[in-house]
N, C-alpha and C positions, 0 to 999 in steps of 0.2 A: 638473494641479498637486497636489502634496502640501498636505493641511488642515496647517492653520499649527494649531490647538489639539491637536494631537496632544503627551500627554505629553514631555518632555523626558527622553533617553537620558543613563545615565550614562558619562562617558568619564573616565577616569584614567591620568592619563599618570605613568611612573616616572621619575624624572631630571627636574630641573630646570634642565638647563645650556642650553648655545644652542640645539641640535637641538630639545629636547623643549620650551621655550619657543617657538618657531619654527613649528612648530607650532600651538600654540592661537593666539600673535598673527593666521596666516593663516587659521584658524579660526574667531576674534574677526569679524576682518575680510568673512567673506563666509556665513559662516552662525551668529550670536552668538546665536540663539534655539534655536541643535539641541540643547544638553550642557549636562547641571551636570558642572563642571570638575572636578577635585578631582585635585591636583600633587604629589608627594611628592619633597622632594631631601634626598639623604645630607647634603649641606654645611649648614653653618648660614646662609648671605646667603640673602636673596631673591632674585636671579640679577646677575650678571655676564658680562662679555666676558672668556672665557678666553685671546683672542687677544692680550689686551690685556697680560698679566702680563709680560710683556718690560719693555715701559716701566715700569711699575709697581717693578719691579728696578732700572731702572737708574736711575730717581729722577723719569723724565720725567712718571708721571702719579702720582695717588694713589689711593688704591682708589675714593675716594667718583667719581672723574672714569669709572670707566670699571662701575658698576654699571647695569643697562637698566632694569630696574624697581624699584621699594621695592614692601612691602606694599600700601599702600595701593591702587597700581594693580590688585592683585591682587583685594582686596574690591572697588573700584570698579567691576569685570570680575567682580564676582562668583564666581570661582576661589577655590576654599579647596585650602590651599596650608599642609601641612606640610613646614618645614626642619628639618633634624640628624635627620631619620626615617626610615631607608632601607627597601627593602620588603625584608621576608625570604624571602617564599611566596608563589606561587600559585597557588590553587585554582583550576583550568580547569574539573573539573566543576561546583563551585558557582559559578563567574564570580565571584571572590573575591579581594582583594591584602590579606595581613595582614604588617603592619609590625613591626619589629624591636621594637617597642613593643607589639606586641600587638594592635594596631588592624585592626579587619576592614573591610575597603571595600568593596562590589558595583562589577560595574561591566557594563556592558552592549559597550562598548568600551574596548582597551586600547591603551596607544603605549608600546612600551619603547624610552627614549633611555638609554640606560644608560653610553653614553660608551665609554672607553675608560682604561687602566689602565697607569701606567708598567711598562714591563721591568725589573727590577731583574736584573744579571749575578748568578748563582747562587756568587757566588766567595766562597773564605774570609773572614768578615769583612763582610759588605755589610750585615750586621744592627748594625754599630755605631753607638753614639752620634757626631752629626757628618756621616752619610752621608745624603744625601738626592735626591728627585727632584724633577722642575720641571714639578709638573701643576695644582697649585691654590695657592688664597690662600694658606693654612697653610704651602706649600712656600714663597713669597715672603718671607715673614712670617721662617720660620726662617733664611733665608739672608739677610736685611735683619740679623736679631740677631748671627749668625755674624760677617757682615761687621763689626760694629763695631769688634771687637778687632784686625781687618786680619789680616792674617797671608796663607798661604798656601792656596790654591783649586785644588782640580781636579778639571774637568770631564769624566768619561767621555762621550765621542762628538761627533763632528765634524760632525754635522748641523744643521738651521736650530739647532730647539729648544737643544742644547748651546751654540752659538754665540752666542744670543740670552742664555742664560744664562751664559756665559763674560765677555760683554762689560757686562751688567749688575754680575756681581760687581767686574769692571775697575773700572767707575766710582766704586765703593763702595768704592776705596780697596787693596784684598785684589792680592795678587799671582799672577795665573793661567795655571796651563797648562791646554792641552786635551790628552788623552790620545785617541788614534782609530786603530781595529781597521785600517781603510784607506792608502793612502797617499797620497790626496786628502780633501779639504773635501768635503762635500754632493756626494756618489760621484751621489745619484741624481737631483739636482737640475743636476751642472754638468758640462761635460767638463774635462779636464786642466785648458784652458787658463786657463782662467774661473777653475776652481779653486785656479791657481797665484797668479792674480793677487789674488784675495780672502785666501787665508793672507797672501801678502805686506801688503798694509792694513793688517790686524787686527798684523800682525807689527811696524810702526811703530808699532801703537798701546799696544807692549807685554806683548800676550800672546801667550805661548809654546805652541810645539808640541811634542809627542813624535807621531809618526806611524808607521802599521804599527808599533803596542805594542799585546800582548794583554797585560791583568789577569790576575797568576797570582792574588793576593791584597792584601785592601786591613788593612793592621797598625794595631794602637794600641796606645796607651801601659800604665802602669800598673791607671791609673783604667777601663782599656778603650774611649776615647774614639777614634776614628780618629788616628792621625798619620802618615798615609801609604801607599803603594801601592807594590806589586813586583811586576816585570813577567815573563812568561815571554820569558827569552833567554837568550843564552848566558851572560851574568853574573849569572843575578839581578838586574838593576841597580832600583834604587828609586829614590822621590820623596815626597818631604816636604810631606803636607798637614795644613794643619788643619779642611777641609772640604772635602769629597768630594760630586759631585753626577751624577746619572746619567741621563743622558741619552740616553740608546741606542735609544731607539724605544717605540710604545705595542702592549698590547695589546689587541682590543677584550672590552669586559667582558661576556662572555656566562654567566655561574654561574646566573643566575637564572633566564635561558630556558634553560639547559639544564636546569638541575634541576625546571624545572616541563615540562619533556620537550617543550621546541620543537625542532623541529630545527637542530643547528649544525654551520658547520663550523668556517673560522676564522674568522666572528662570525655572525649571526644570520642565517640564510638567508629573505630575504623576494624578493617577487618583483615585479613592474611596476609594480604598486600600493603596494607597501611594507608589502604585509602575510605574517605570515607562514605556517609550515601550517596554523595556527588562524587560519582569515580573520577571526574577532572583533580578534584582535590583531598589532596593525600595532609595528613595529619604524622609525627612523629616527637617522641618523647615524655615530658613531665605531663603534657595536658590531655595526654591520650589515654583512654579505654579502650583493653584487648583481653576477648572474652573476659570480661568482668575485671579483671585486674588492672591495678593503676601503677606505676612504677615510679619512685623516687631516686631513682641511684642511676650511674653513669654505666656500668652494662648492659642492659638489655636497652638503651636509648642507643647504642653502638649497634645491637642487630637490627632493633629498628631500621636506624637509617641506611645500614645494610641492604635491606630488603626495600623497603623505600628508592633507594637511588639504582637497584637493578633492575623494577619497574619501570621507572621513569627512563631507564635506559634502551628500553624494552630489551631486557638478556635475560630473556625465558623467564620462567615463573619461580622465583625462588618465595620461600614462605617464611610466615615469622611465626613462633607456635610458641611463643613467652619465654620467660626468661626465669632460670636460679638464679638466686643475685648471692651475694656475698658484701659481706662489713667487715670495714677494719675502721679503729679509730686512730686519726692525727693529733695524736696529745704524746709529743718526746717521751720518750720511755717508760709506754704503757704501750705491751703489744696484747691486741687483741682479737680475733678472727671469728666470725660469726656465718653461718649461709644454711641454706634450706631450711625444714621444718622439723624440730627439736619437741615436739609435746609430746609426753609422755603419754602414751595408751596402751590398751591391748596388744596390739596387733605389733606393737614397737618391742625391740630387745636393744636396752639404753648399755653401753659401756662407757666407765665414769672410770680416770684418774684422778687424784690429788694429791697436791705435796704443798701442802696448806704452807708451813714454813718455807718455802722456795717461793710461794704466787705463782705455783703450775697448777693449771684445773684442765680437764678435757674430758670434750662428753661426745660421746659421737651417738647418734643412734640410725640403726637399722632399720626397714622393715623389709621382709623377705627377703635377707641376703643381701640387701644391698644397701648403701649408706644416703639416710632421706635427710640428717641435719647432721650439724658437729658444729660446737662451740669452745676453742681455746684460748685461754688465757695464760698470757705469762710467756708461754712457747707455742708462737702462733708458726715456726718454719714450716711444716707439712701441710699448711691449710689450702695453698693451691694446688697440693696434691689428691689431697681427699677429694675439693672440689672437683679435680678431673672426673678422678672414680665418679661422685654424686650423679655430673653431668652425661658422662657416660654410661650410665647405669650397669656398672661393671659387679658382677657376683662376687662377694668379697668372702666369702663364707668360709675358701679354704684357709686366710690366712685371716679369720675374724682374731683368734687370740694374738696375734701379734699388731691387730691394726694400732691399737693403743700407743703405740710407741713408733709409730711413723714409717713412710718413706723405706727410711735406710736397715731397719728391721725386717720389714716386709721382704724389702729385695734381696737381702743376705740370708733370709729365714728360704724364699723360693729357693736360691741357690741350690741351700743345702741340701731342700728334699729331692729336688733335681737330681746332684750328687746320689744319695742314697737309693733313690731310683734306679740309675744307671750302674753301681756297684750290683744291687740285686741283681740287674736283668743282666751284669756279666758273668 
């Protein structure tokens, strides 16, 4: 056993979002005598649910409904915890984070959650007043103000996030197209069909599409305010905004570990444990590279930090070996459920429902017996069902004809050969 009066290590985590909060919580939770805490976030709140900003937009929650902790919890936990303070530097030889303020911190261990950074398209124009992205409060904030005047919205990119932000501004009144590079909805979340039928929805619900339109450039008026977007085709043809929002994907924010000479590639290369070439310092969430993969969604940022804070606790080796993710989108009564990998191949055996008139679609596919994606729409209830199975990599083979229809098929279908099993064998 390790003496329990052994000095307390400094640990310092940068990023204050969910990842890098997630962390110390599990931290808190299973070894709260190892670390003086000491937090630093660019943002001014004491933290928030970033996932949460959708409803927030479309009126359903308010900001105070969806923050996790105030300060206070922080001093309670005895965490000192500076907001609006990002780190500028760090010193690796002196084990040192000094802040954009000038503040030198020691630290004995480090966690960079540093998140991740909207893509802004590089197009003429994308620096005007009126254009913006959909990553934080501030962004909410400016597109709530936007909104009052009503007017007209558009959303660069056809994914959750644009989507989620499309139909938030809907509610607020603004009238909105989606403008998307593709010529489906959520290319990487849905197949055609799924896809065909969620534009449809949203298309009742009055917001408009342009599809397969590249941004030549986004124009504005006089004052230089945006007032609109031209597109690359054969006419030039435009569209009349008076708020432009851009949603086209993240990327993850590595300036810091790169300039303090971590290695990266397309984010922060760490490895089993979540640490990276410097084993003092461990890396976790949106900015992180594992084996090759980069993650945008809030579960596998939860094993992460999992595995991250049971290192740091040192309780044995536990490992992080990637993550199946899973989508659903937050737009009122559109349910939709999406996870693993759905391309059709070879080696794939696809089962498709539809009941086109109802807006029920479900695609599952296989490969060897077992379920690699599944996409439903319309009747998303069995989706964290399935997902168990995926995750588990459970042989589904014997009740593959009844997978179609869920759950409670499945288990009333065992039942019964059970039964007929046991009648033979009496």
């Amino acid at each position: 056993m390790h003496d329990n009066h052994q000095p307390k290590l400094d640990l310092v985590v940068i990023g204050n979002g969910m990842a890098g909060l997630r962390v110390i919580e599990d931290l808190l939770e299973i070894a709260p005598e190892r670390y003086n805490i000491i937090v630093f976030g660019a943002e001014p709140h004491a933290s928030y649910n970033r996932i949460m900003l959708s409803p927030v937009l479309a009126g359903d929650k308010a900001f105070a409904d969806i923050q996790i902790h105030d300060r206070r919890w922080y001093e309670a936990n005895g965490i000192t915890l500076y907001t609006g303070e990002a780190v500028a530097t760090i010193d690796r030889r002196r084990r040192m984070v000094i802040s954009a303020e000038g503040r030198e911190v020691g630290y004995d261990r480090l966690v960079l959650a540093t998140g991740s950074r909207p893509f802004i398209i590089p197009v003429p124009g994308h620096d005007r007043p009126g254009v913006i992205s959909f990553r934080d409060i501030t962004d909410v904030d400016d597109m709530v103000k936007a909104s009052e005047n009503g007017g007209k919205a558009v959303v660069i990119g056809g994914g959750l996030l644009g989507l989620e932000a499309a139909y938030g501004l809907h509610k607020r009144g603004m009238d909105v197209t989606i403008v998307h590079l593709m010529d489906q909805l959520m290319e990487r979340q849905l197949d055609p069909a799924a896809a065909a039928l969620l534009q449809h929805s949203l298309a009742q619900r009055g917001l408009s599409f342009r599809m397969g339109a590249e941004t030549a450039a986004i124009t504005g008026d006089d004052a230089g305010h945006v007032n609109g977007l031209r597109f690359k085709d054969a006419d030039d043809s435009t569209l009349d905004a008076d708020l432009v929002v851009m949603a086209v994907g993240i990327r993850p924010n590595i300036d810091l570990a790169k300039a303090s000479g971590l290695h990266c590639d397309k984010g922060i290369v760490v490895n089993d444990t979540m640490q990276t070439y410097d084993p003092r310092i461990y890396a976790v969430g949106e900015c992180v590279e594992h084996r090759k993969a980069v993650y945008g969604l809030v579960a596998p940022l939860w094993d992460q930090a999992k595995v991250c804070a049971n290192h740091l606790a040192w309780r044995g080796h536990s490992q992080y070996d990637g993550s199946v993710t899973a989508t659903q989108l937050k737009v009122t009564g559109i349910d939709m459920y999406s996870a693993g990998d759905f391309a059709d191949d070879e080696a794939a055996d696809t089962l498709t429902y539809a009941d086109i008139r109802r807006g029920v679609y479900k695609r599952i596919v296989l490969r060897e017996g077992r379920i690699a994606g599944v996409v439903l729409y319309g009747d998303t209830r069995d989706g964290p069902w399935y997902f168990k199975h995926m995750q588990a990599g459970t042989d589904v083979s014997a009740f593959r004809d009844l997978l179609l229809f869920g759950k409670a098929f499945v288990e009333t279908g065992a039942d019964e050969t059970a039964d007929e099993h046991d009648a033979e064998a009496a």
